[in-house]
N, C-alpha and C positions, 0 to 999 in steps of 0.2 A: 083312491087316495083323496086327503081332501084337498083343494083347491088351491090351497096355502102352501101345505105338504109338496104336493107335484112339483108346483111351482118352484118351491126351495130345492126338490132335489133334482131339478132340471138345473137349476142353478151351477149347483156343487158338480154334478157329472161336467156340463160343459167348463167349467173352469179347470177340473181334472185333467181333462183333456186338452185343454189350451196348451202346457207345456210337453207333457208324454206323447202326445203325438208328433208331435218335432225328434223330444233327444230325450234322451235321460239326465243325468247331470250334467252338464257337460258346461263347459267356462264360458263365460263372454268377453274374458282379456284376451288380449292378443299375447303371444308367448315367443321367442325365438327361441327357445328350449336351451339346455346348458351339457353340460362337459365339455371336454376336450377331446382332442384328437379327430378327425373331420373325418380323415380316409385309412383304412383297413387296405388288406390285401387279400382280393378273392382268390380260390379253390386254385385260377389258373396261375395267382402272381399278380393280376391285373391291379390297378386301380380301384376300390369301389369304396362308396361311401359307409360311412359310419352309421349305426342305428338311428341317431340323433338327427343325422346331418341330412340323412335319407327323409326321417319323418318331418324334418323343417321345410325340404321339398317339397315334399306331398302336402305338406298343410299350405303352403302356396299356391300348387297348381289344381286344389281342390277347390282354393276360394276363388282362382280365379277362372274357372269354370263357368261359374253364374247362375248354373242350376243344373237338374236334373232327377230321374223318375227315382223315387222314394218307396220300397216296399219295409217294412217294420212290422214288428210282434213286442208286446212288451206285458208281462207280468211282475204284481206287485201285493206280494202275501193275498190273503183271502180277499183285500179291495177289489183287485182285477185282473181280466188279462186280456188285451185288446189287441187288433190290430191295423195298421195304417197303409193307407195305399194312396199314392197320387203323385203330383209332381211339385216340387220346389224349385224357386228360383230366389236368390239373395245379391243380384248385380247391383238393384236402389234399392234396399230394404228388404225384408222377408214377403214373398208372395208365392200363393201359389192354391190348390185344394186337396185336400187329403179326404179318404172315405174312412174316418174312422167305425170300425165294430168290437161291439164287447163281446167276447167270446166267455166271459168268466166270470165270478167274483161278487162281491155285492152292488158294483156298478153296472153289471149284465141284466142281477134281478130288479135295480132302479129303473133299468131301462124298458125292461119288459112290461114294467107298470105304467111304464110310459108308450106302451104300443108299440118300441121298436129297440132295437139291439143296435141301429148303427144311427151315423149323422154325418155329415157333410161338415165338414170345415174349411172355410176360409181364411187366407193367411193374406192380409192387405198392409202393407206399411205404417200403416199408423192406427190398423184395429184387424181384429179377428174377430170371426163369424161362426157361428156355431147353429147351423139347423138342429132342430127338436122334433119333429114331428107335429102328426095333427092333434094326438090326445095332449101335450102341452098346449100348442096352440089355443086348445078351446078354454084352457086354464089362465088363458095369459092374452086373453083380446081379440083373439085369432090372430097373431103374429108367431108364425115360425122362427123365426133368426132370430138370437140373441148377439149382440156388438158390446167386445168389450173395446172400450177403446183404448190404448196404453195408456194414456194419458192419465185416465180414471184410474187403473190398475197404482200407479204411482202414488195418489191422492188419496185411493183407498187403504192401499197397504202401507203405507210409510215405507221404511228402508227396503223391506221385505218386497213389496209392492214395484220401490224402485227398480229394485235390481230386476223382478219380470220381466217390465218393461224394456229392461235394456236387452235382455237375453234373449225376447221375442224378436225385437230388430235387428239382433245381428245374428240368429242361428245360423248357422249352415253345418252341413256333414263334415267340413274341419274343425270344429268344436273337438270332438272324439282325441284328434291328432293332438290338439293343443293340449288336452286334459292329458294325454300319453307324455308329452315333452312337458308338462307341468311337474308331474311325476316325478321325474330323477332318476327313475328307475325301468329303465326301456332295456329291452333284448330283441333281437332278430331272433322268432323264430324257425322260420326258414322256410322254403319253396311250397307255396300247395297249390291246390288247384280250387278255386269259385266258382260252383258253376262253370264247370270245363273251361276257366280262364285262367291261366295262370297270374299266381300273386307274390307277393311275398307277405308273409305273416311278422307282428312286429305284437309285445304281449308289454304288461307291465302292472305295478299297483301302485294305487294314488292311496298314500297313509298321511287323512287331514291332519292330524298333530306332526309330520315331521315336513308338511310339505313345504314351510319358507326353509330349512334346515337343509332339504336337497336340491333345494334349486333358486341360486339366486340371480338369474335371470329375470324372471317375473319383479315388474315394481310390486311395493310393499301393498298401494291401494289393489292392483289385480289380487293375491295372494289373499287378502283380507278379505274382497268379493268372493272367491272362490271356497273361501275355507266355511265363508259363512253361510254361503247356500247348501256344501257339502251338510252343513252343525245342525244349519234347520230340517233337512230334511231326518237327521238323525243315522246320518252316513259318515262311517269311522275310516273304514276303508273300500276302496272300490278296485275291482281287477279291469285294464282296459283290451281288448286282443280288437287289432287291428288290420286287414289286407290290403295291401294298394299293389296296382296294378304297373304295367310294366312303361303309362306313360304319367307315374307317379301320381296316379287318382284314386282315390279310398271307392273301394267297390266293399264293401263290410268292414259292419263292426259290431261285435258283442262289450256290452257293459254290464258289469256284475256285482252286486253290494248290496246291504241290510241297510234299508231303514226305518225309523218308530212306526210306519206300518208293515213293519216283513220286509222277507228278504224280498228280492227284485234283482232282473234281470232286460235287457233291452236287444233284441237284434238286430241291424237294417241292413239292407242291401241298396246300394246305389249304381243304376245305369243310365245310359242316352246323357252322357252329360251334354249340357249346351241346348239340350230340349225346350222348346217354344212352352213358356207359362203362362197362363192368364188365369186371373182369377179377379169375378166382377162382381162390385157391391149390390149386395141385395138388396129388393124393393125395399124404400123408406116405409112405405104402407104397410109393410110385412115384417117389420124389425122394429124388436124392443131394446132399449137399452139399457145394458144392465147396473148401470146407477141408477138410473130409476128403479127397475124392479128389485133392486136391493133396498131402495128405499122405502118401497110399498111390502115389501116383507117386513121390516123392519117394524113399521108402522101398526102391521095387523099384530106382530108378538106382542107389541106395546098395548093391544087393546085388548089383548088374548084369544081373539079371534084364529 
């Protein structure tokens, strides 16, 4: 590839992966979900909570967890199909590392041209890291690590941009739960077993055109963020299936939806909450930034270089 070429689609792969390897859609407002009626009657007569009242639970005692080990698969039409392994923590900010690898797609054969199927990412509070390999490296200074830093992500992309940013700082594996209680549209589906754990299953579809219409819990600004990340990515509707466990903690979630690249689909599983994360900034001598090198791309198109 030529020099410029690599360079550019080392680019596009690691900012791909900036967000997919987190979550798939999923909100960055905070939600207390809506209906009524709080508590049902179980099987035996008992007391137990409602669909709603249960998942408001769990999106509490998942955020307040702090972290925990991250395994994910995610495809997305003929682009890709990757997947993540590592640990997240979200107590001050998003940190943590993940091993992403392309298993698929036109981002598998990018990467192969680039010497290598996988990359290391790191997740720091105020920038993420993306290793490349040595064939980028030799394209790009001999610097491995690409930083974007939110900040930039903001400035670069205007509103678009914005909202990254804010999505990258607050992910966590309750994102899932809120986008379920955003919905409007939640059912208990009932007892299974995750990996020999028992859970309970909770299912739903988030439809962007009706979603201020079934839930007016959400302020008007979250519902406007969320309808317009759904719009951009060219996601009409999305199915959410959720399991949380018996001390009300999201151990899986499948996400499922078309967007203007294909359909898509997202896995994760989540264990060891409360797991010790570090994740430490890589050598300055070995990290490029990627305003600059977006700048220096920029610069050779302009020269046709």
């Amino acid at each position: 590839m030529k020099r410029t070429t690599l360079r550019r689609a080392g680019l596009s792969v690691a900012a791909v992966t900036l967000l997919t390897g987190v979550t798939a859609c999923g909100d960055s407002g905070g939600s207390d979900g809506g209906g009524s009626g709080v508590f049902g009657k179980g099987g035996d007569g008992s007391p137990r909570l409602s669909p709603l009242a249960a998942l408001r639970t769990a999106e509490k005692s998942t955020d307040g967890a702090d972290s925990a080990k991250v395994e994910s698969s995610t495809t997305m039409g003929s682009v890709m199909s990757m997947t993540a392994n590592g640990a997240l923590g979200w107590g001050d900010g998003l940190t943590g590392t993940l091993t992403i690898t392309y298993t698929g797609g036109t981002m598998a054969d990018t990467m192969r041209q680039m010497g290598t199927t996988s990359m290391e990412a790191r997740y720091l509070p105020d920038a993420y890291y993306a290793r490349m390999g040595d064939t980028f490296a030799r394209q790009a200074g001999g610097k491995h690590w690409i930083k974007y830093a939110y900040d930039d992500l903001e400035s670069l992309g205007g509103s678009s941009g914005a909202y990254l940013k804010d999505q990258m700082q607050n992910t966590t594996p309750n994102q899932s739960v809120k986008l379920l209680l955003a919905s409007g549209d939640v059912r208990e589906v009932g007892a299974e077993k995750v990996r020999g754990q028992r859970t309970t299953h909770y299912s739903g579809t988030v439809d962007v055109a009706d979603l201020a219409e079934k839930n007016s819990s959400l302020s008007q600004s979250q519902l406007d963020d969320l309808k317009k990340t759904l719009e951009q990515a060219g996601v009409t509707t999305e199915t959410v299936d959720i399991w949380v466990d018996n001390r009300d903690l999201l151990v899986k979630k499948v996400e499922k939806g078309e967007t203007t690249a294909g359909a898509y689909a997202q896995t994760a599983y989540y264990t060891d909450y409360g797991t010790k994360v570090s994740a430490e900034v890589p050598p300055a001598g070995d990290t490029a930034d990627f305003s600059t090198l977006l700048k220096q791309q920029q610069r050779g198109a302009g020269s046709g270089s």
